[in-house]
N, C-alpha and C positions, 0 to 999 in steps of 0.2 A: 407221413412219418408213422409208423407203425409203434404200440408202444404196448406193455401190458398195462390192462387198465388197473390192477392191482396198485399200481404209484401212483396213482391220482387219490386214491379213497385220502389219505390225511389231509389233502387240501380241500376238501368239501366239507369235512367233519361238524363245521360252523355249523353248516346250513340243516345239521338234525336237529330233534330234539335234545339227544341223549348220544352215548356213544355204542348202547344195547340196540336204538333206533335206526343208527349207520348200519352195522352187523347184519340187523335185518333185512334190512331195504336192500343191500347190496345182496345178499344171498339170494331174494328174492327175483334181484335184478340178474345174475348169473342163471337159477330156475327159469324164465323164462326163456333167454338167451338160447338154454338147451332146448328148445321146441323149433327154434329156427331147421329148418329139413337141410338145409345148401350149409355149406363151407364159406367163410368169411375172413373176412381184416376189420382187425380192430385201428381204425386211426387215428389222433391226438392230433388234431389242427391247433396250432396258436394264432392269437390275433392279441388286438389291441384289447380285448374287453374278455381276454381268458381263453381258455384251450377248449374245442368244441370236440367230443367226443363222437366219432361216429364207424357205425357198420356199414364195412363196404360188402358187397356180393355178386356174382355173376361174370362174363365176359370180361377182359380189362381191356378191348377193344369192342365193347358195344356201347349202344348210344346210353348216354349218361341219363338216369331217373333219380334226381331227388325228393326223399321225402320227409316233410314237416308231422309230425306228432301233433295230438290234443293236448289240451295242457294235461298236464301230469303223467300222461301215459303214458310217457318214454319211446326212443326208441325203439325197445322191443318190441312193440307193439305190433310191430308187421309182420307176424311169424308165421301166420297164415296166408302169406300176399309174396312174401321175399320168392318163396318157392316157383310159382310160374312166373312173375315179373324177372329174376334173374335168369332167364333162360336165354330171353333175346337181350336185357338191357344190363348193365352195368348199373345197380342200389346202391346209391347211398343214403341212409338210415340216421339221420341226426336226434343227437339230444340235442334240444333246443339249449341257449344258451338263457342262465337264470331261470332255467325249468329243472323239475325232480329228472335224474338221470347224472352220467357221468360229467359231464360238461361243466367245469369248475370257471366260475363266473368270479374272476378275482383279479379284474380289468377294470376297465373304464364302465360306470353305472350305465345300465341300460334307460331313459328318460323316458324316452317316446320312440315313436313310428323309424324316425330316422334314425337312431341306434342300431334297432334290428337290422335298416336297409343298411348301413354299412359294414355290421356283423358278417349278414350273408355277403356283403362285395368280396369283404377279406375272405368267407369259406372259401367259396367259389373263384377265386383268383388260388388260392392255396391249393385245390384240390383240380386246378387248370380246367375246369369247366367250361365251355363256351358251348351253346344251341342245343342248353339241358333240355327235358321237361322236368316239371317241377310239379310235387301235388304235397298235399296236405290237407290233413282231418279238422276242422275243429276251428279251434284258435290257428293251429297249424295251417289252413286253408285262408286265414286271415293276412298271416305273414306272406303266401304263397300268392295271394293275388295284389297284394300290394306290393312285392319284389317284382310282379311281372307290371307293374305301372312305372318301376321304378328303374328296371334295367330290361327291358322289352327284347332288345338285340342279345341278350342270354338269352332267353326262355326261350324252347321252340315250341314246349305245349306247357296247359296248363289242366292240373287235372283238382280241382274241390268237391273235398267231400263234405257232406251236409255244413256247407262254411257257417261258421260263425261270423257275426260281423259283416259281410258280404256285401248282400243284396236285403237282406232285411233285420233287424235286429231280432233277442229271444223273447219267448213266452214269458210272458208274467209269474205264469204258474210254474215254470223253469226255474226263474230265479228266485221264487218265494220257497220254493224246495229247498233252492241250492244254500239260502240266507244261514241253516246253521253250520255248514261248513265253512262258514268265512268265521261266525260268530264266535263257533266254539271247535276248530277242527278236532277229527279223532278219525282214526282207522273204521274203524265200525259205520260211523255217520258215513263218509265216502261209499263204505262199502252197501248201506240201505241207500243210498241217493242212486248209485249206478244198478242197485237190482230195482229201484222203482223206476227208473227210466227206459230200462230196458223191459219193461212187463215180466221180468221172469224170465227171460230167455237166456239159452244156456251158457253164460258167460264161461269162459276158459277160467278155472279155478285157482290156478298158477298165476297167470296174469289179473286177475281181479283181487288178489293176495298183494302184489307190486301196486297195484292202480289205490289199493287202499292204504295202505301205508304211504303214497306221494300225497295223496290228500292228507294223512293224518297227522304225519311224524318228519315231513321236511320241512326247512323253512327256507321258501325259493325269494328270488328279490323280489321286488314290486310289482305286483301284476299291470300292465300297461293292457287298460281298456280299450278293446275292440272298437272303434270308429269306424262308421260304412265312408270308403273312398266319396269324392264328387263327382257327379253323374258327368261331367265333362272328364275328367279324367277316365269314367270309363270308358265312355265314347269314342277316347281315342283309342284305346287300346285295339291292338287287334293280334296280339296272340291267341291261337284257337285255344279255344275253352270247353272243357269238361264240366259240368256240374252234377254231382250224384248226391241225389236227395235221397231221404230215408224215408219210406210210406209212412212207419208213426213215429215218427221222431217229436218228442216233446220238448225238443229245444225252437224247434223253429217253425215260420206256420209256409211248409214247402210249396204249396200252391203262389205264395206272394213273392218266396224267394223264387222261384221261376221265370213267372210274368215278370217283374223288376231285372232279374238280369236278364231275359230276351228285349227288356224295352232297354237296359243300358248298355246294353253288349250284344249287338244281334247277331254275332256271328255265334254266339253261347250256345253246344248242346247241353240240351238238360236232360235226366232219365232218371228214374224212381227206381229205389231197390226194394222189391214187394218183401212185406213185413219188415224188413230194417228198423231198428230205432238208432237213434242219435249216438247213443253208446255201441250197439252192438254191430257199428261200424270202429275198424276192419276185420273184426278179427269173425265173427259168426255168419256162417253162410255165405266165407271169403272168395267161393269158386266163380257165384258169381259177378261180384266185384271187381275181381280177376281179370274175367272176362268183360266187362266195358272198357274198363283201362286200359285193357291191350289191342282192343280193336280200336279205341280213337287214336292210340298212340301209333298204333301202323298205319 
């Protein structure tokens, strides 16, 4: 169902600080939007646990690619990636549900693990999906490899990027960063936490604008803590797997997330994005990114 996303903004309005907060955010969220290169649909899926918001792009007969955002990132976030992935595949672009973004979360509370996997049952039955791949950034990559434990005969690949949760949990010094954004959010703090994580590197202006206001000025539901799957359940797994680490990613130590998923998952490639960090995956230095995604996924 196609809808404008304009009739969704009153139903989220809770989830700001402010109603000067929503205005922004959304402005924000459209600014980006306009960076996307390709032509799209805006979709409105309903489900049991609220209407998920997502950009579709690309062939409507090519092979279906879903992807999972960071937390807070939004959607948009692919606006460097949509561009050669929709060429051969069929995008679709989810706001996570109870994440910053359009997806109005005014269903059934999300709890745990099994929330999300019925979440995505209902997307993906709604958006008639069958022998997607599926990838996701982040916390996004968390969802993404735990759907593919959870409905295998969907997934035909799986592509993670520097996952969260995964194969090894984060840095100390990650999260003793991250501590006063839980403490005391604000725009700003977001926005020094992802320029320190990224060394300086040239974040998109526009979307680091959006990326700091979801940190600062939303108020999403409960954040449901990343838990690494059991090593029998990954074992059994054997949808092919991608995993794209970031060379300095200060979220995670990538040497261990590697060895761990080649010891749980041996059919796992693994590949380094040289200079990468944790943040300035996807959107900086997207070409080549681009390109591993597209070559495992052919």
């Amino acid at each position: 169902m196609v809808q404008d996303p304009a009739t969704t903004r009153a139903s989220v309005r809770p989830t700001f600080k402010s109603t000067a907060s929503e205005a922004e955010f959304f402005a924000a969220y459209d600014a980006v939007l306009g960076l996307w290169p390709v032509p799209f649909e805006l979709l409105e899926v309903p489900s049991a646990y609220g209407t998920t918001h997502v950009e579709a792009c690309g062939p409507v007969d090519g092979p279906p690619l879903v992807l999972l955002h960071a937390g807070g990132a939004t959607s948009t976030v692919w606006f460097n990636n949509v561009g050669d992935l929709s060429r051969t595949h069929r995008v679709y672009a989810v706001d996570q549900i109870g994440d910053a973004g359009r997806s109005v979360h005014d269903g059934h509370p999300v709890r745990g693990i099994e929330d999300f996997m019925a979440w995505l049952d209902g997307l993906f039955d709604s958006l008639g999906l069958h022998g997607a791949a599926l990838g996701g950034h982040s916390y996004g990559a968390w969802l993404a490899l735990n759907y593919a434990l959870h409905a295998p005969q969907r997934i035909s690949k799986l592509v993670l990027l520097d996952p969260t949760g995964c194969f090894v949990g984060m840095k100390m010094s990650y999260r003793l960063h991250a501590l006063p954004l839980f403490a005391r959010p604000s725009a700003q703090r977001m926005r020094d936490f992802l320029t320190w994580e990224s060394d300086g590197a040239p974040l998109d202006a526009t979307w680091l604008h959006l990326a700091a206001l979801a940190g600062g000025e939303v108020r999403g539901s409960k954040l449901i803590l990343p838990r690494r799957p059991q090593a029998g359940r990954l074992r059994a797994c054997t949808v092919p797997t991608l995993q794209v680490l970031a060379e300095k990613s200060k979220s995670l130590d990538i040497d261990r997330a590697a060895a761990n998923a080649q010891q749980h998952m041996p059919h796992v490639v693994n590949t380094v994005l040289p200079g990468a960090t944790h943040h300035t995956i996807p959107t900086v230095n997207a070409a080549q990114l681009n390109r591993e995604v597209l070559h495992f996924l052919a």
